[in-house]
N, C-alpha and C positions, 0 to 999 in steps of 0.2 A: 504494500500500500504506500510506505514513502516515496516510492518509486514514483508510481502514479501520481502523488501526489506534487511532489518536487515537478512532472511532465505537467502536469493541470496549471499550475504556476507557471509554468514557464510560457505555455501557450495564451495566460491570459496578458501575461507583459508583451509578450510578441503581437497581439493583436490592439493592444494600447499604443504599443508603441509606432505600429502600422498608421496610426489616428494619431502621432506626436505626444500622447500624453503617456503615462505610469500609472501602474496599482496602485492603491492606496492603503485599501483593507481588503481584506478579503472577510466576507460575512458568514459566507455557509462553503463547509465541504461534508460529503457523503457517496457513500457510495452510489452505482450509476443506478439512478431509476428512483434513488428514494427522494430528491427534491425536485425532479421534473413530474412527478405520477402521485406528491404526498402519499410514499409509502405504499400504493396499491398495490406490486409486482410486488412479487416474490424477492428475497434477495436471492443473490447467486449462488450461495451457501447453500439454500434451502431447494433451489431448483438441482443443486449437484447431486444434493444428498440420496433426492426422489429418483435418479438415475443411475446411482448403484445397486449390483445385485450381488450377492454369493454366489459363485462355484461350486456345485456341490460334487467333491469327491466318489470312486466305487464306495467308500466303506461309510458313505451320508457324513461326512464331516466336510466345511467349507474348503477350500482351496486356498492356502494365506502364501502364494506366489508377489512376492514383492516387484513393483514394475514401477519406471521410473517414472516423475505424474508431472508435468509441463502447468503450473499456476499462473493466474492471472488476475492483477487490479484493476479496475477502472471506476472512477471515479468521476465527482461533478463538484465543480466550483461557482459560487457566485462571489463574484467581487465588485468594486469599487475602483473606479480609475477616475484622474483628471484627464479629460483631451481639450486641447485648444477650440477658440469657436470655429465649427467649420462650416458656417454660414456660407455660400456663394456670391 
């Protein structure tokens, strides 16, 4: 998640600074879907979890084959920047 999170920062200065202005504050971070949907979606946690199963072994015991698991954040920010006026 710092990851994501340090990326979410970094693209909200880069599109400030596209506009000449800078972050200021930053007001909400969350993960994706909880401040765009207040929370209706599932988190991603919860959607992972619903899509594992068990292996079940000849002798009815699960299968606990360790495999290597590829993680991911993503995340949402709302912030706060100054931009210059860009009136025409």
């Amino acid at each position: 998640r710092a990851d994501a999170i340090r990326t979410a920062l970094q693209r909200a200065r880069d599109y400030a600074a596209a506009l000449g202005g800078s972050v200021t504050t930053v007001s909400q971070i969350a993960d994706s879907g909880l401040l765009s949907h207040g929370g209706e979606q599932q988190s991603a946690s919860m959607r992972l979890a619903a899509g594992y199963t068990a292996e079940v072994g000849s002798e009815g015991s699960p299968q606990l084959d360790p495999v290597p698991q590829q993680l991911t954040a993503v995340v949402e920010a709302r912030v706060t920047a100054t931009v210059p006026d860009l009136a025409l």
